[in-house]
C-alpha positions in Angstrom: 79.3 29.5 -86.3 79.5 32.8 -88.3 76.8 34.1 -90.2 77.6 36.2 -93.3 75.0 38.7 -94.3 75.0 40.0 -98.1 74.5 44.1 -98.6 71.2 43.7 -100.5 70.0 41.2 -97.5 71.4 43.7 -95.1 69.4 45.9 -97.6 66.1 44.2 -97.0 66.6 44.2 -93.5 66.5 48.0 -93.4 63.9 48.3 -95.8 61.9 46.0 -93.6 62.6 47.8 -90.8 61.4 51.5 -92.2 58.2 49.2 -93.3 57.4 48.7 -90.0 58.5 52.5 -88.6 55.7 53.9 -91.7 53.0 51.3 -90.7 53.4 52.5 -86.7 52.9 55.7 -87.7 49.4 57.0 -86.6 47.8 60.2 -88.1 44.3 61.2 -86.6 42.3 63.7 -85.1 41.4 65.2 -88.3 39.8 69.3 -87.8 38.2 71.7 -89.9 40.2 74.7 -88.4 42.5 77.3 -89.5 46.0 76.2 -88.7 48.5 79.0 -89.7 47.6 79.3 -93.4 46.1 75.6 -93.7 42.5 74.7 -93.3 42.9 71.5 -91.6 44.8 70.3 -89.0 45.5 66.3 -87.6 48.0 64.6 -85.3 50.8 62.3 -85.7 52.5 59.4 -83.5 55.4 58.7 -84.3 56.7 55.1 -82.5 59.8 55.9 -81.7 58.2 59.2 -79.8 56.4 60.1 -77.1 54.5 62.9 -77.8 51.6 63.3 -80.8 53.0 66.6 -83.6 51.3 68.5 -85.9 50.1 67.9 -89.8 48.6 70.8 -91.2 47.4 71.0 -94.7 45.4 72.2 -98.0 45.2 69.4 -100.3 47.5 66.5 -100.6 50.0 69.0 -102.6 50.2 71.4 -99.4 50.7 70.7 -96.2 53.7 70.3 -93.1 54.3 68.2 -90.9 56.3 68.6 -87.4 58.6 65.9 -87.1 60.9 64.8 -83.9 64.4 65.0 -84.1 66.7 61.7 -85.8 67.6 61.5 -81.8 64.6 60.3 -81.0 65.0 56.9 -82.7 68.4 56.4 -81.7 67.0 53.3 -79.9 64.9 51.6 -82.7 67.8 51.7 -85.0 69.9 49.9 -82.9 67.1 46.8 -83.4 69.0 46.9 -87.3 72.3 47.4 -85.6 73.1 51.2 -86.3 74.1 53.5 -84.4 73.3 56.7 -84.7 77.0 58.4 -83.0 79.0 56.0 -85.7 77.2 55.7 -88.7 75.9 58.7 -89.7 75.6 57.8 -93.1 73.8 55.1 -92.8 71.1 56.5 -90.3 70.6 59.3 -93.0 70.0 56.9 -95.6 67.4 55.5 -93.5 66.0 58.4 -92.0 65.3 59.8 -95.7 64.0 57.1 -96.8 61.4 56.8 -93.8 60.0 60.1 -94.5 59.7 59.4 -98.3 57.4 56.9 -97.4 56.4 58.2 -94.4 54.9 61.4 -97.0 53.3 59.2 -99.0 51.2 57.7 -96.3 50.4 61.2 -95.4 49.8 62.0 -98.5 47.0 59.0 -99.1 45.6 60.0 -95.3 45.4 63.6 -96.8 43.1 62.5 -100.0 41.2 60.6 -98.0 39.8 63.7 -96.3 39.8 66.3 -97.9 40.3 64.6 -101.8 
């Protein structure tokens, strides 16, 4: 039996997918410190890596965040069938749109501290 998928399915699928990437996305460990030229300084986990990176920032206008490399999920985004060596493309598409949303849930964590 063959299953044929539509692009805006396929589509949701991804969408999905980046949903779930943004909601196991911590930030915490929130500090009143000078960071560089930013007042306050917290943490993020990424899923799809090991290790905890930096979020510095001012106000939910300024701020940076250190983010892994797109190599680092070369494994998740296999789960949507895409890989990374072959479709290049495509993983940008998704990779973008992960930190656009990804930003704005920064952005929210951000106004909640400092407002």
């Amino acid at each position: 039996m063959k299953i044929i998928i539509t692009e805006s399915q396929l589509s949701n699928v991804y969408d999905k997918f980046i949903d779930m990437l943004v909601r196991g996305t911590e930030i915490f460990g929130f500090k009143k410190v000078g960071y560089n030229q930013y007042r306050f300084h917290s943490h993020i986990k990424f899923p799809f890596y090991d290790y905890p990176t930096d979020l510095a920032f001012n106000s939910p206008e300024e701020y940076i965040f250190t983010k892994p490399s797109g190599f680092n999920i070369r494994n998740w985004v296999k789960m949507v069938n895409v890989d990374i060596d072959k479709d290049h493309e495509l993983f940008g598409k998704i990779w973008n749109k992960y930190l656009d949303k990804l930003e704005i849930k920064i952005e929210e964590y951000i106004k909640g501290h400092v407002g």
